[in-house]
C-alpha positions as semicolon CSV with decimal commas, in nm:
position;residue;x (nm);y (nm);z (nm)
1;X;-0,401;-0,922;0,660
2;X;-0,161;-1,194;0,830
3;X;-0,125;-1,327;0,435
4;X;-0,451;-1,364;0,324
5;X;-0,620;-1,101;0,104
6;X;-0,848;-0,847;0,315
7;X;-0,990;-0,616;0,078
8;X;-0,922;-0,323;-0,229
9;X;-0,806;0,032;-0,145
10;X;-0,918;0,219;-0,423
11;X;-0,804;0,624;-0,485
12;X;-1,159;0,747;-0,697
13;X;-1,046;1,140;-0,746
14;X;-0,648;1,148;-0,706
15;X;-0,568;1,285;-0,343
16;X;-0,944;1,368;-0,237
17;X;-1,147;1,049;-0,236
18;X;-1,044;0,656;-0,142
19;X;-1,298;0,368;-0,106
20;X;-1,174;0,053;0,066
21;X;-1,348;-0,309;0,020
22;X;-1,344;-0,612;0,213
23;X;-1,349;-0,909;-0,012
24;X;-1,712;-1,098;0,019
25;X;-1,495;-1,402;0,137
26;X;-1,246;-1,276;0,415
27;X;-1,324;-1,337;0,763
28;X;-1,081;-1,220;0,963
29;X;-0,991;-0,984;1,163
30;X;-1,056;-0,592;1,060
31;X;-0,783;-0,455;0,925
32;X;-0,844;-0,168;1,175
33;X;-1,069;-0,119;1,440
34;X;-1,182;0,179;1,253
35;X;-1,287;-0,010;0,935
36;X;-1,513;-0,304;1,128
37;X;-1,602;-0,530;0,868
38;X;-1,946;-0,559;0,940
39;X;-1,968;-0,229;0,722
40;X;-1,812;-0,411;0,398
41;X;-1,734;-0,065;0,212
42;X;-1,574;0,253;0,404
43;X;-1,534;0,557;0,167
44;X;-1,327;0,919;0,270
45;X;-1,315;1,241;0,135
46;X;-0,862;1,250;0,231
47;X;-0,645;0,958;0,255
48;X;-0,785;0,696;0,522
49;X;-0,574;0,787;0,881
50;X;-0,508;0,386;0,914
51;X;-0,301;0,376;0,591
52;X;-0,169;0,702;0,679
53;X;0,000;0,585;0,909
54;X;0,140;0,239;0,791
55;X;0,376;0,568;0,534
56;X;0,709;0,611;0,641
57;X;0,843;0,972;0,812
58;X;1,208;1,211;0,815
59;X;1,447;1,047;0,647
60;X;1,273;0,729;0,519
61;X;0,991;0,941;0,364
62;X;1,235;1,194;0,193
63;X;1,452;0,892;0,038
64;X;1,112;0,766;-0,079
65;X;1,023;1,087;-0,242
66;X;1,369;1,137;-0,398
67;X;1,406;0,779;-0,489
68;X;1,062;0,686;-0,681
69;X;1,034;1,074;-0,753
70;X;0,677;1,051;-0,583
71;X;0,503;1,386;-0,528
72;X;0,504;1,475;-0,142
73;X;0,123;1,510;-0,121
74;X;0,105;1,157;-0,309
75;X;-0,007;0,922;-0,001
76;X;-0,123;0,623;-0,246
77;X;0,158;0,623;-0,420
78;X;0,359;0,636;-0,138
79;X;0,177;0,369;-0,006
80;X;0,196;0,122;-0,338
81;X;0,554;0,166;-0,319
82;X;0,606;0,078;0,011
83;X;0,340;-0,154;0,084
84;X;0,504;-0,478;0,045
85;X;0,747;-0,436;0,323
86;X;0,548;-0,273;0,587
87;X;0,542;-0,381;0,941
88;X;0,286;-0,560;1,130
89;X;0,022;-0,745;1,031
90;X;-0,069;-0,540;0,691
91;X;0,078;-0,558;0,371
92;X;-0,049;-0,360;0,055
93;X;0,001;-0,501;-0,275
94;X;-0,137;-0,307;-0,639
95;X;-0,349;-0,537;-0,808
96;X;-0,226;-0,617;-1,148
């Protein structure tokens, strides 16, 4: 968020469960007004509606698809692959 590391997006069970983390450390702003950050861990049974829709759509998402040969239903993966040039103040990196 704005640069400085916010949290981990985890997938747990491949397109059914995600956690996401704030780091113990960050105090900024929430990444979404959704996700407050006085509740440190927010878990969901789909992909979280916030990252949903940082993904791309039409043409951008079906050059995506094509391109990395990512599975349509795929919304991490979409997201790893596109996370580093997203707009606003969120970027989404894969931890190595």
């Amino acid at each position: 968020m704005h640069g400085l590391p916010a949290g981990v997006l985890e997938e747990l069970k491949a397109n059914r469960e995600y956690r996401f983390v704030y780091d113990d450390g960050y105090a900024g702003p929430p990444i979404s007004l959704t996700m407050p950050i006085g509740q440190r861990v927010h878990e969901f049974s789909r992909f979280p509606a916030f990252f949903d829709g940082l993904l791309p759509e039409g043409e951008m998402l079906e050059g995506l698809l094509r391109q990395r040969k990512i599975d349509r239903s795929d919304y991490f993966a979409q997201l790893m692959a596109v996370g580093g040039e997203l707009v606003g103040a969120v970027t989404v990196e894969e931890i190595q």
